[in-house]
Structures are given as structure tokens and as C-alpha cells.
N, CA, C and O atoms as a Tripos MOL2 file, in Angstrom:
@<TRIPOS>MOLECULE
protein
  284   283    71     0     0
PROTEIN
NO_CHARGES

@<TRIPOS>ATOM
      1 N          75.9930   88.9910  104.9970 N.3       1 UNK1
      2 CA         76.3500   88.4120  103.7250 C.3       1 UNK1
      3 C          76.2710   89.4910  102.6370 C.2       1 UNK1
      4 O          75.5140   90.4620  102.6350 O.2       1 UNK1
      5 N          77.2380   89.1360  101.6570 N.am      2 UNK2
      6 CA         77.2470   90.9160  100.6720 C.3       2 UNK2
      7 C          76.2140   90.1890   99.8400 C.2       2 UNK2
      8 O          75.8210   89.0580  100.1270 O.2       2 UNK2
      9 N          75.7530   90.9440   98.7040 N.am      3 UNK3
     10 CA         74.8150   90.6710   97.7240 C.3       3 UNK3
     11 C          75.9220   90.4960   96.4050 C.2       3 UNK3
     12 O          76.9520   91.1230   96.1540 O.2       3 UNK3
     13 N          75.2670   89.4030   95.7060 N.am      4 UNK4
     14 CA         76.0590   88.7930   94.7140 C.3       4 UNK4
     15 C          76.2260   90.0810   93.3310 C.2       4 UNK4
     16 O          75.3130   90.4560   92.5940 O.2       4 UNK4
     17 N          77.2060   90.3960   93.3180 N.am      5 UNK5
     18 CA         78.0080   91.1120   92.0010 C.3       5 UNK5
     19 C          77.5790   90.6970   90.1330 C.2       5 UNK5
     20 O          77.6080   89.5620   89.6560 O.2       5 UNK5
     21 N          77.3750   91.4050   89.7180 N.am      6 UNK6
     22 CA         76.9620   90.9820   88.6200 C.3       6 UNK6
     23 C          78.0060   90.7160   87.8360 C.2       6 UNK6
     24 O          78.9820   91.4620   87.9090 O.2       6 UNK6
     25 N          78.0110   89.6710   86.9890 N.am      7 UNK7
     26 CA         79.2020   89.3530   86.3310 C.3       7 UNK7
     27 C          80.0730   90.5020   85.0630 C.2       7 UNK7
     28 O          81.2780   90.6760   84.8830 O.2       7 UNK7
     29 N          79.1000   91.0010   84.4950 N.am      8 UNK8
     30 CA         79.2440   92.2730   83.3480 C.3       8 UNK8
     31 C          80.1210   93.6060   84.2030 C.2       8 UNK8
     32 O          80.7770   94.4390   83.5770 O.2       8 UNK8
     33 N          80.0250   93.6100   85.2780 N.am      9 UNK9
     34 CA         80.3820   94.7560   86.2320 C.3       9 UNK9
     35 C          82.0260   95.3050   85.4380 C.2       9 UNK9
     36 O          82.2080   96.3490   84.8130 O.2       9 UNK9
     37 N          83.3180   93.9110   85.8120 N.am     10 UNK10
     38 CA         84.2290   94.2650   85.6990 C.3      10 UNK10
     39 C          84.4930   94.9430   84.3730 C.2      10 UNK10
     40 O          85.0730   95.9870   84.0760 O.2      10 UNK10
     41 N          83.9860   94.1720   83.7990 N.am     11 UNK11
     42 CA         83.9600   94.6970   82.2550 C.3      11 UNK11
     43 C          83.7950   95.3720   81.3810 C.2      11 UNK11
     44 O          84.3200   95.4100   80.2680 O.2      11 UNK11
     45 N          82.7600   96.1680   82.0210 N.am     12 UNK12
     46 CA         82.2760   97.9460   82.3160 C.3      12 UNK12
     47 C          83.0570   98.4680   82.0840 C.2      12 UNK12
     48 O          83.4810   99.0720   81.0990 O.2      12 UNK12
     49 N          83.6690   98.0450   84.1300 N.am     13 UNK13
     50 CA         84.4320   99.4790   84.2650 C.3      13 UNK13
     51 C          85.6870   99.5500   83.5470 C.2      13 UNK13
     52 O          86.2630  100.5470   83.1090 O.2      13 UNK13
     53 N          86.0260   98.2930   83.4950 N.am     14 UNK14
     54 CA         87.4040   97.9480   82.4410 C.3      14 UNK14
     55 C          87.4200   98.7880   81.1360 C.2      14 UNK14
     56 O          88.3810   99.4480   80.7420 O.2      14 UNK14
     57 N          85.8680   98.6330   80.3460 N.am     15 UNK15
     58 CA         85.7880   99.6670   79.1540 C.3      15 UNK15
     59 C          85.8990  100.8480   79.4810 C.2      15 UNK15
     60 O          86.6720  101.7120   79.0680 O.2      15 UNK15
     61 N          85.0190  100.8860   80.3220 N.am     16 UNK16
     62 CA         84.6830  102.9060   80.5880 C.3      16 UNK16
     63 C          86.1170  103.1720   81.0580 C.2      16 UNK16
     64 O          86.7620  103.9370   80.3410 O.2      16 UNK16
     65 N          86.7460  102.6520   82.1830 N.am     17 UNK17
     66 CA         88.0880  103.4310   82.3440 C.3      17 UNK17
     67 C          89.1500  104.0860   81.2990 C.2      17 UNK17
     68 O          89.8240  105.1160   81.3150 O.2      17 UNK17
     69 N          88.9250  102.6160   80.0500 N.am     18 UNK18
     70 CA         89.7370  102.7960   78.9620 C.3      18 UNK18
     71 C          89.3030  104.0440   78.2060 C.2      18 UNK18
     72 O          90.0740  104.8650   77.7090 O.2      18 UNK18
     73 N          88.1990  104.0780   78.1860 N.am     19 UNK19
     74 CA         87.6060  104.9220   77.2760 C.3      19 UNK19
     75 C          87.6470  105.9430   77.2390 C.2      19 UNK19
     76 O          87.5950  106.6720   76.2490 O.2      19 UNK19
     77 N          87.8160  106.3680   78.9860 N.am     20 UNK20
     78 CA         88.1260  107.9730   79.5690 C.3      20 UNK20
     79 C          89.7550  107.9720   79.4680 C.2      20 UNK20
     80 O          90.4140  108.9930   79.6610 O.2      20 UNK20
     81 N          90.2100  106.9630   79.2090 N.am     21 UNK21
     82 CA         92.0740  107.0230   79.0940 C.3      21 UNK21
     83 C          92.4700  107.5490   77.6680 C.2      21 UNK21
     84 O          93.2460  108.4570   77.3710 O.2      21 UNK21
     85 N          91.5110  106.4940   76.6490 N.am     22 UNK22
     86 CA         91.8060  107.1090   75.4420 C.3      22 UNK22
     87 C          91.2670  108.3900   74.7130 C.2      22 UNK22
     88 O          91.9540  109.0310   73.9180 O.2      22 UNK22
     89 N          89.6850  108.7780   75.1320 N.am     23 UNK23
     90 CA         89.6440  110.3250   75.2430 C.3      23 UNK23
     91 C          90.5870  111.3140   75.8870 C.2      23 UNK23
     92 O          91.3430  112.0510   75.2540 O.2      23 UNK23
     93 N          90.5060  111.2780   76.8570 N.am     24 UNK24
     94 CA         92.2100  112.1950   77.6590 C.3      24 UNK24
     95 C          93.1300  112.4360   76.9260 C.2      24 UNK24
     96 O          93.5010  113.6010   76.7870 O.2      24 UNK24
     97 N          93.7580  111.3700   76.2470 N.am     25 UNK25
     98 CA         94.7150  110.9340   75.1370 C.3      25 UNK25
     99 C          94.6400  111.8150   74.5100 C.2      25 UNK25
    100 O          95.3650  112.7950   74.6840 O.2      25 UNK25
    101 N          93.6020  111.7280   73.4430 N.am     26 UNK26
    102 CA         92.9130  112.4210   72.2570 C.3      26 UNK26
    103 C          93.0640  113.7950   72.3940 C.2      26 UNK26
    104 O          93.9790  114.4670   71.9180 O.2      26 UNK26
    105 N          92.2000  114.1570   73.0130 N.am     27 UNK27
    106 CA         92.4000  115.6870   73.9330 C.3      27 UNK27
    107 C          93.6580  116.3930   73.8070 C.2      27 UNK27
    108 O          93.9830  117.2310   72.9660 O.2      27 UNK27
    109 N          94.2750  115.9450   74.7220 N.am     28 UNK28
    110 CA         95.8840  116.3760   74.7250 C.3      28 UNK28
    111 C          96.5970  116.1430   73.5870 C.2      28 UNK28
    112 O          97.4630  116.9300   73.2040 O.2      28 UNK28
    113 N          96.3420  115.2200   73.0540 N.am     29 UNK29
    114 CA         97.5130  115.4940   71.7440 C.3      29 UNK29
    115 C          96.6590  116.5140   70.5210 C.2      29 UNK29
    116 O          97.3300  117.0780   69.6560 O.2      29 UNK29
    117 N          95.1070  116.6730   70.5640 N.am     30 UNK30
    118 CA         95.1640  118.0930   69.6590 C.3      30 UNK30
    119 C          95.3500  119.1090   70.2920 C.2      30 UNK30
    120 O          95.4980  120.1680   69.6820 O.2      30 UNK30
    121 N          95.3980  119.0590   71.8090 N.am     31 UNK31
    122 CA         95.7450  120.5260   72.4790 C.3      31 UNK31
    123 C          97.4820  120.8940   71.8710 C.2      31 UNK31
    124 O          97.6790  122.0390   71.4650 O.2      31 UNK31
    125 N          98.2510  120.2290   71.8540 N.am     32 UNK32
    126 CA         99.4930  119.5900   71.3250 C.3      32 UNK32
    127 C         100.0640  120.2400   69.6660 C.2      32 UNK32
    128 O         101.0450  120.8860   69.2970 O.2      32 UNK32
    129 N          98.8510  119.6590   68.9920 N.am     33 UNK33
    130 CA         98.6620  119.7910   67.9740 C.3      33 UNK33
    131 C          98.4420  121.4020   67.5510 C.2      33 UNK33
    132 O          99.4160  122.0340   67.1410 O.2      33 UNK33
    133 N          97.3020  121.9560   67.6510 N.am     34 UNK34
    134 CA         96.8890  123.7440   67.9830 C.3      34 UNK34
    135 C          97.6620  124.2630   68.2320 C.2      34 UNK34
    136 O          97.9260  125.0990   67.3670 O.2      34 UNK34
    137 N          98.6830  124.2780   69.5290 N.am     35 UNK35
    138 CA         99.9520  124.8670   69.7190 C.3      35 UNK35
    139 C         101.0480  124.8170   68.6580 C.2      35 UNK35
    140 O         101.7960  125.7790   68.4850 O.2      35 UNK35
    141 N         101.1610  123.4090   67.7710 N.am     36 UNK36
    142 CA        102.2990  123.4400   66.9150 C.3      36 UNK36
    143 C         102.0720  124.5840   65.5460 C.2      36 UNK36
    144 O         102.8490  125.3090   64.9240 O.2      36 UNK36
    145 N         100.1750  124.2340   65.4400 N.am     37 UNK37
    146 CA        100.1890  124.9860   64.3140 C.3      37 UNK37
    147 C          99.5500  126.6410   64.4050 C.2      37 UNK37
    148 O          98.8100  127.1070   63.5390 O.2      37 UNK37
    149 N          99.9120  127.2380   65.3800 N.am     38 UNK38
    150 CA        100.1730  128.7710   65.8090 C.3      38 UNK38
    151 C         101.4180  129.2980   65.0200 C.2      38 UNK38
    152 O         102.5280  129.1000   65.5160 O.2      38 UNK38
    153 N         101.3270  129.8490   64.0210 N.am     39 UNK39
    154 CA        102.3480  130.7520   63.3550 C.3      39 UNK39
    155 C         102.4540  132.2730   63.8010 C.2      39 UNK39
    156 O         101.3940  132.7750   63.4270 O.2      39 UNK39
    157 N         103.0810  133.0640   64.3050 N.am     40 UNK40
    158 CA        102.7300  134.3360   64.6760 C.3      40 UNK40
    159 C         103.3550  135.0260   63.2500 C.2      40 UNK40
    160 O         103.6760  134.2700   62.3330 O.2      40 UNK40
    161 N         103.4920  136.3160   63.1270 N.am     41 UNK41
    162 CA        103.6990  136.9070   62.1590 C.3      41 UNK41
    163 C         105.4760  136.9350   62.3890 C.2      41 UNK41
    164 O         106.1310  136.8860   61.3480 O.2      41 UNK41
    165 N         106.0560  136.9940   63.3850 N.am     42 UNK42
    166 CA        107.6080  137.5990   63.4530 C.3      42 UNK42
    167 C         108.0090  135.7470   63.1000 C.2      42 UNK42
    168 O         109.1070  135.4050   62.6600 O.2      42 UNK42
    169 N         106.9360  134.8110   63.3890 N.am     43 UNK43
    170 CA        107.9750  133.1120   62.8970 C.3      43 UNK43
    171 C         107.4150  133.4830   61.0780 C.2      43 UNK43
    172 O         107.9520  132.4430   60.6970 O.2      43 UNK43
    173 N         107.0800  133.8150   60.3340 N.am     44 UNK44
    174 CA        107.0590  133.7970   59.3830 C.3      44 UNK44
    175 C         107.9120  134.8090   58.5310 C.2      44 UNK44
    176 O         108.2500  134.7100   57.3520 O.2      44 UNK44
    177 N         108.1460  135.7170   59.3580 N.am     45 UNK45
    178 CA        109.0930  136.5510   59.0360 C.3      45 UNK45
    179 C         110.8370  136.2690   59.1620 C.2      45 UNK45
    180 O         111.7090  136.6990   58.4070 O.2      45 UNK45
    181 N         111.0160  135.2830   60.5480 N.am     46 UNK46
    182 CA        112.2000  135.2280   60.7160 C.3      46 UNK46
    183 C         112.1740  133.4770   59.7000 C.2      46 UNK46
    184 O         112.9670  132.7480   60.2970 O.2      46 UNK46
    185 N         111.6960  132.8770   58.7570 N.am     47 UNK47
    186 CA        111.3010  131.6420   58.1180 C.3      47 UNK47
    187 C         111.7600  132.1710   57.1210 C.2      47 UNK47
    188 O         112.8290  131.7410   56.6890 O.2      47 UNK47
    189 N         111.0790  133.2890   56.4360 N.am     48 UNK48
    190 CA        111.8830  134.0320   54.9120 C.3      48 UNK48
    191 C         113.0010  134.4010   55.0790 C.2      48 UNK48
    192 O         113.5780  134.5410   54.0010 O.2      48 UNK48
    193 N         113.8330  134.7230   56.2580 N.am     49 UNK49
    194 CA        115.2040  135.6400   56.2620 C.3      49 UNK49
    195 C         115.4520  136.5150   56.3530 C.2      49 UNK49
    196 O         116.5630  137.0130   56.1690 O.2      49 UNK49
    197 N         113.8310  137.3290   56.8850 N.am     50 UNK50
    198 CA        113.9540  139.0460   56.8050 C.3      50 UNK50
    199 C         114.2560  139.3210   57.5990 C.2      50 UNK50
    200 O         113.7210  138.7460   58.5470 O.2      50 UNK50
    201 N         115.3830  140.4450   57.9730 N.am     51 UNK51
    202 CA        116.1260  140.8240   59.0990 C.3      51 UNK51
    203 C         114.8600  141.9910   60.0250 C.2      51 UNK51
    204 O         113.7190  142.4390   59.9120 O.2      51 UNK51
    205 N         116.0220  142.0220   60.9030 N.am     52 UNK52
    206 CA        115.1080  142.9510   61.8480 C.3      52 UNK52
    207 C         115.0820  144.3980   61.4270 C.2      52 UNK52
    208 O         114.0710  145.0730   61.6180 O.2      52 UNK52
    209 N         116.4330  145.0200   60.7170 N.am     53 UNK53
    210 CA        116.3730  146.2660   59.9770 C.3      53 UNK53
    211 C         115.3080  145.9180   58.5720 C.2      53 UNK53
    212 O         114.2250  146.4740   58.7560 O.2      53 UNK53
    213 N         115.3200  145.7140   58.2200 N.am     54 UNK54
    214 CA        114.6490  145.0030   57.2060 C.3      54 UNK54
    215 C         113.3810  145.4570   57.0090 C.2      54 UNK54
    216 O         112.9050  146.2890   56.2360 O.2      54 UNK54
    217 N         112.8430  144.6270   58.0050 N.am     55 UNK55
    218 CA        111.1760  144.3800   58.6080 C.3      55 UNK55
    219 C         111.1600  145.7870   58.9440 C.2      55 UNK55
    220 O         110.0330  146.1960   58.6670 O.2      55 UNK55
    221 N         112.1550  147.0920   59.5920 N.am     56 UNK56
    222 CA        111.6240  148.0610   60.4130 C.3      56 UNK56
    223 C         111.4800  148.7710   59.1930 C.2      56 UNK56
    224 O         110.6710  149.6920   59.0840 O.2      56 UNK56
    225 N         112.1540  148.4280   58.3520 N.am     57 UNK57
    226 CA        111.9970  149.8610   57.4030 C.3      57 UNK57
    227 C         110.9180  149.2300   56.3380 C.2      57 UNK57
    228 O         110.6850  150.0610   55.4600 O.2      57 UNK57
    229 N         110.2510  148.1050   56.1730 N.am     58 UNK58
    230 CA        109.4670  147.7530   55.7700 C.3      58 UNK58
    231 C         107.8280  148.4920   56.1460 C.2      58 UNK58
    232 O         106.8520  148.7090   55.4280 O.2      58 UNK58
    233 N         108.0700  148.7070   57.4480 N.am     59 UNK59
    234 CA        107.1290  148.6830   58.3850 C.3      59 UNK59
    235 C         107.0390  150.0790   58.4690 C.2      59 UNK59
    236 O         105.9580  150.5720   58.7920 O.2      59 UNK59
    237 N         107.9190  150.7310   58.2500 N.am     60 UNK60
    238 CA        107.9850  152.1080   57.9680 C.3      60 UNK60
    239 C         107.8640  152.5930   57.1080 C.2      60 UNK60
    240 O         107.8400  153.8180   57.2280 O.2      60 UNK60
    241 N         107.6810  151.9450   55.4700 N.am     61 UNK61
    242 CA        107.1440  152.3140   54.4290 C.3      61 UNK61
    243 C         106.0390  152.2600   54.6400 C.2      61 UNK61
    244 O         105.4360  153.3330   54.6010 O.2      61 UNK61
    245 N         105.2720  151.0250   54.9540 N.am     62 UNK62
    246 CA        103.9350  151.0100   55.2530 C.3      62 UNK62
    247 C         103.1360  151.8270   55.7710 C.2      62 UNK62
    248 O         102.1810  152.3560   55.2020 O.2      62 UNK62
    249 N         103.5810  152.0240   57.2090 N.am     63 UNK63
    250 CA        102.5930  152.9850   57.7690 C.3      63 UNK63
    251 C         102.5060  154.3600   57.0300 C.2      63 UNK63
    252 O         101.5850  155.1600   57.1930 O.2      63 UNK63
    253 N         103.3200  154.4960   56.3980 N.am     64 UNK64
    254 CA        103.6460  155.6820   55.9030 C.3      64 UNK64
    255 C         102.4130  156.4360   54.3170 C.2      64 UNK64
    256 O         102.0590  157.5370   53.8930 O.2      64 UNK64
    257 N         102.1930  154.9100   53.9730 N.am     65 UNK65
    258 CA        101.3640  154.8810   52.8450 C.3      65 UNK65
    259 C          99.5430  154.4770   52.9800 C.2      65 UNK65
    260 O          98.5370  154.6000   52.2820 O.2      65 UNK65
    261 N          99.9220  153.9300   54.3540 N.am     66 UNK66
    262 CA         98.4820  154.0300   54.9380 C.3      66 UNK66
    263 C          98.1410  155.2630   55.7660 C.2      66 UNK66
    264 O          96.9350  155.3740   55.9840 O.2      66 UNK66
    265 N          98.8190  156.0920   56.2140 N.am     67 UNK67
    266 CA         99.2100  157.2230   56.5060 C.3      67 UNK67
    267 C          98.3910  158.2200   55.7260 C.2      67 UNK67
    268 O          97.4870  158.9690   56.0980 O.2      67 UNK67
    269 N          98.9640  158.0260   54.5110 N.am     68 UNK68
    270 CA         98.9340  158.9310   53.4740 C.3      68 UNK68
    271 C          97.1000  158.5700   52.6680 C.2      68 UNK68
    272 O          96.3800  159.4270   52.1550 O.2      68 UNK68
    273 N          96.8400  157.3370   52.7860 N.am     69 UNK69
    274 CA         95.4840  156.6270   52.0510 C.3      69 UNK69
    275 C          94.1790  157.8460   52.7680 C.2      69 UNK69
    276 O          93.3470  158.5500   52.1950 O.2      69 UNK69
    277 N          94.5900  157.6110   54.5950 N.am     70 UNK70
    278 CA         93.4750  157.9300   55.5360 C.3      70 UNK70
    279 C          93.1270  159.4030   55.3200 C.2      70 UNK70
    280 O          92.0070  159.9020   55.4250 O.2      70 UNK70
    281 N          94.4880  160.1330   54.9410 N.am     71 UNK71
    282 CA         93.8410  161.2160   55.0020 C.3      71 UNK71
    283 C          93.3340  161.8600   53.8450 C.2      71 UNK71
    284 O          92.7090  162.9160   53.9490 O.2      71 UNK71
@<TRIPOS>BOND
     1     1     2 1
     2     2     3 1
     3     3     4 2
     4     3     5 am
     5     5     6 1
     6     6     7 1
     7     7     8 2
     8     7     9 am
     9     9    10 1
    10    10    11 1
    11    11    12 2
    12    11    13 am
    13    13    14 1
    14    14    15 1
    15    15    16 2
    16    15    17 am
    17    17    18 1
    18    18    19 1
    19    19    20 2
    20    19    21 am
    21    21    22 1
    22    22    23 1
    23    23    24 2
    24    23    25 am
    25    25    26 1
    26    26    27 1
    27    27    28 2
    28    27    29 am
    29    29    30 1
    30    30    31 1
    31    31    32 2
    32    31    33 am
    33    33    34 1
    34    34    35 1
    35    35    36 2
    36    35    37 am
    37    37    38 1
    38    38    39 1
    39    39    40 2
    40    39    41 am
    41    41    42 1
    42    42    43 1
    43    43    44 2
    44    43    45 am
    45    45    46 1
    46    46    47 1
    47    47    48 2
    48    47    49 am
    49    49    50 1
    50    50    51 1
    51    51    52 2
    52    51    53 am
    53    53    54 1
    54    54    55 1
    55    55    56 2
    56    55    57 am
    57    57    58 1
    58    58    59 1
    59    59    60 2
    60    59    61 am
    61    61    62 1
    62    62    63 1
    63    63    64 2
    64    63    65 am
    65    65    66 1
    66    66    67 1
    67    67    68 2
    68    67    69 am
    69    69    70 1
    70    70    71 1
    71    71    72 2
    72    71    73 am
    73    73    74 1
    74    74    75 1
    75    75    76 2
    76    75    77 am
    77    77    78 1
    78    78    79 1
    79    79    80 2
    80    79    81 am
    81    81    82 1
    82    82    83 1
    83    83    84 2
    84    83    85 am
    85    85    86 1
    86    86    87 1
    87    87    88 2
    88    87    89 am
    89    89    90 1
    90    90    91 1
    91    91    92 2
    92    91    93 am
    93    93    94 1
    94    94    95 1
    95    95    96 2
    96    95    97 am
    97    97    98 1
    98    98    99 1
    99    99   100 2
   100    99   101 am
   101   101   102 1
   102   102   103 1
   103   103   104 2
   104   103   105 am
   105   105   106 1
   106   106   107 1
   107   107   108 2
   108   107   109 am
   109   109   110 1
   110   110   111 1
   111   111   112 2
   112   111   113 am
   113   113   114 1
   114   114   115 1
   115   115   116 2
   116   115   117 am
   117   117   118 1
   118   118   119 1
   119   119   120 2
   120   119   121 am
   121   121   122 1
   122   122   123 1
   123   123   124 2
   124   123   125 am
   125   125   126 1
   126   126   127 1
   127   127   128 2
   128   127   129 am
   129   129   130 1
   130   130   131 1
   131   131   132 2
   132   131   133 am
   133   133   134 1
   134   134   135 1
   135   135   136 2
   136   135   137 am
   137   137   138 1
   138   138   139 1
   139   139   140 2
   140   139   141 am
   141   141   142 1
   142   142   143 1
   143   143   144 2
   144   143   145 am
   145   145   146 1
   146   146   147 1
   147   147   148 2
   148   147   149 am
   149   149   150 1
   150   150   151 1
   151   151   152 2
   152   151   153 am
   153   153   154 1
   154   154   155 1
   155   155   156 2
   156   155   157 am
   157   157   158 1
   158   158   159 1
   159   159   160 2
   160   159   161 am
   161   161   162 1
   162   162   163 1
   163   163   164 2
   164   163   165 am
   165   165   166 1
   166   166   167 1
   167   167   168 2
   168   167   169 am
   169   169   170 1
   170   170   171 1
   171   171   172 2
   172   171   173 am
   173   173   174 1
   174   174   175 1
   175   175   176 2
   176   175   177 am
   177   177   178 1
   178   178   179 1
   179   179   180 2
   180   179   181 am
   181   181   182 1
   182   182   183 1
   183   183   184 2
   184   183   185 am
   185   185   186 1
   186   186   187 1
   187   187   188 2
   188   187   189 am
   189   189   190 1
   190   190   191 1
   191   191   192 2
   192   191   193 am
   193   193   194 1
   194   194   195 1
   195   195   196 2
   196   195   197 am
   197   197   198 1
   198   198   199 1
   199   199   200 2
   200   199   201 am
   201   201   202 1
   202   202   203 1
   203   203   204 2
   204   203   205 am
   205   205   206 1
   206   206   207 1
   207   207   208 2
   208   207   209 am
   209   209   210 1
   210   210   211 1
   211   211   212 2
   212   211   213 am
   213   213   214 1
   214   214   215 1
   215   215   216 2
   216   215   217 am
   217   217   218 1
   218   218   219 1
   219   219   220 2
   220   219   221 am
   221   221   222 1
   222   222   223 1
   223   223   224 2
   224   223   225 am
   225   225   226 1
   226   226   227 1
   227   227   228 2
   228   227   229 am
   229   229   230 1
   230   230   231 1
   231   231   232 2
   232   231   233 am
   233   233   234 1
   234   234   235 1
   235   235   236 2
   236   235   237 am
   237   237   238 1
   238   238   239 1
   239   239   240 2
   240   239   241 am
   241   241   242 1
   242   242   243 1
   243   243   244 2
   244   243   245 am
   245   245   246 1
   246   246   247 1
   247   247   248 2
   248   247   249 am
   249   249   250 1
   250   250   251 1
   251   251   252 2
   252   251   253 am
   253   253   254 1
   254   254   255 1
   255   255   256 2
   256   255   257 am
   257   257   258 1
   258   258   259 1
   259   259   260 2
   260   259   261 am
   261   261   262 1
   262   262   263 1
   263   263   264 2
   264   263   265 am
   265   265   266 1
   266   266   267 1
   267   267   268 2
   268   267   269 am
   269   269   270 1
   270   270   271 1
   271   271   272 2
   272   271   273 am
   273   273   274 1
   274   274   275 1
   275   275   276 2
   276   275   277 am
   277   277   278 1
   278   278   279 1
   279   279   280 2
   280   279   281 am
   281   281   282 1
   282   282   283 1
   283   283   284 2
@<TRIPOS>SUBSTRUCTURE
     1 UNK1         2 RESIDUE 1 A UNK
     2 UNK2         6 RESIDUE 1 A UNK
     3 UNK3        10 RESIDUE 1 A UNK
     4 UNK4        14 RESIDUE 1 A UNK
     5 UNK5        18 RESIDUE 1 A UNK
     6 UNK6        22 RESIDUE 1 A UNK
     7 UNK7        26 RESIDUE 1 A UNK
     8 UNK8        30 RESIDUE 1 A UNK
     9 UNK9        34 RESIDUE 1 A UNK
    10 UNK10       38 RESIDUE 1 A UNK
    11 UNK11       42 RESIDUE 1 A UNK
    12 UNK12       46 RESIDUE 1 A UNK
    13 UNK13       50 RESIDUE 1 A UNK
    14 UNK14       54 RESIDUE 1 A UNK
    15 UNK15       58 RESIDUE 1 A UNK
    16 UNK16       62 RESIDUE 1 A UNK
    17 UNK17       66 RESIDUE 1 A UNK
    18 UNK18       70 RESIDUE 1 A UNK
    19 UNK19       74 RESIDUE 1 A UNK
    20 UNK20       78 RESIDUE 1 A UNK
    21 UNK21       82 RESIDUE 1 A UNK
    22 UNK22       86 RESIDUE 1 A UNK
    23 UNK23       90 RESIDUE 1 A UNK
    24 UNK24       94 RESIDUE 1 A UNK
    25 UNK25       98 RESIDUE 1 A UNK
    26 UNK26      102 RESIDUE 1 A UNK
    27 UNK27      106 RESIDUE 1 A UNK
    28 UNK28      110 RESIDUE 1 A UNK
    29 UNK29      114 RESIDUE 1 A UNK
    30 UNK30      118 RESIDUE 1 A UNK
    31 UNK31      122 RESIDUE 1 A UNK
    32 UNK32      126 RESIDUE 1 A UNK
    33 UNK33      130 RESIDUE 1 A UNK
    34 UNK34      134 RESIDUE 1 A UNK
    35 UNK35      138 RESIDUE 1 A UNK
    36 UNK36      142 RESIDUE 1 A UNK
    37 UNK37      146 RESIDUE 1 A UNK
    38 UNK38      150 RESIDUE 1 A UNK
    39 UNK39      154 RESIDUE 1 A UNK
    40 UNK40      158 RESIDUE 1 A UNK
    41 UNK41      162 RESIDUE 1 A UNK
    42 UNK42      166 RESIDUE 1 A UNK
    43 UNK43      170 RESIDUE 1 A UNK
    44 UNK44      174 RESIDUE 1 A UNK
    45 UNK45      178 RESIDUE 1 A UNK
    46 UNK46      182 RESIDUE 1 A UNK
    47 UNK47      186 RESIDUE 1 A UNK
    48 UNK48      190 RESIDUE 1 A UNK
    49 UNK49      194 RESIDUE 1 A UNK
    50 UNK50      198 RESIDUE 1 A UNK
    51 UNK51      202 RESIDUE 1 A UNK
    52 UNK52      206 RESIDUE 1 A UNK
    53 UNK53      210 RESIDUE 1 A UNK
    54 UNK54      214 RESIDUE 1 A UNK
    55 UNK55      218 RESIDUE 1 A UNK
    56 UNK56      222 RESIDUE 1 A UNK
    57 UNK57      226 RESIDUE 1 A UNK
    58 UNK58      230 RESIDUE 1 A UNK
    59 UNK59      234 RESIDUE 1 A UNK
    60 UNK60      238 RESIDUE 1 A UNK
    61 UNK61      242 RESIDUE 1 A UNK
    62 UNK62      246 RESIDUE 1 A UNK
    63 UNK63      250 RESIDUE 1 A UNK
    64 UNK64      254 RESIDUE 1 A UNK
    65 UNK65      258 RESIDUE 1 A UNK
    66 UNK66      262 RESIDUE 1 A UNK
    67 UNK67      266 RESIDUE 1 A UNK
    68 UNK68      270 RESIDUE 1 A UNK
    69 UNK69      274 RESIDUE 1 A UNK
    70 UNK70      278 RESIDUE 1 A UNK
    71 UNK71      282 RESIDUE 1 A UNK
């Protein structure tokens, strides 16, 4: 003969399952989220309109003047 089941049982696991469904949830959509708000420097660059000649000779003034600071 099995031993009698407690009535609260289903109801448990019914919560707890949910609970680990809607954490999971949670989880993944800020993992989701973090990824959307990653800006690298070349999406903020290609966002203003600055070309790729542009940026090089930008980039080539620069070093040029930090260049010049170090020594």
C-alpha cells in the first residue's frame, strides 16, 4: 500500500516550477537586454555619418598629437 500524499504537494511544485520558469524568463531577457545596449565605438561612429576616410584621417591627427604630448 503507498503512503498517503500530502495534499499541499501539488501546489508546491506547481509554484516552484513556475517560479524557476519565470526566473529563466527574467534572466534571458536581461541577457537580451546587455547585448542591445553594447555600443562599440565604430556603431557610434557609423550613427554620426563619419566616413571611413574620415575617421582615418581623424585618427591620424590624433595619434599624431599624442605623439607629440609623450615626448
Amino acid at each position: 500500500m503507498t503512503p498517503p500524499r500530502r495534499p499541499d504537494r501539488p501546489g508546491l511544485l506547481l509554484w516552484f516550477n513556475t517560479t524557476v520558469k519565470v526566473r529563466a524568463r527574467r534572466l534571458r531577457e536581461r541577457a537580451e537586454a546587455r547585448e542591445e545596449m553594447t555600443v562599440t565605438p565604430e556603431d557610434m561612429v557609423r550613427a554620426a555619418g563619419i566616413g571611413s576616410k574620415r575617421q582615418a584621417k581623424y585618427q591620424r591627427r590624433m595619434s599624431t598629437l599624442l605623439g607629440k604630448r609623450g615626448a
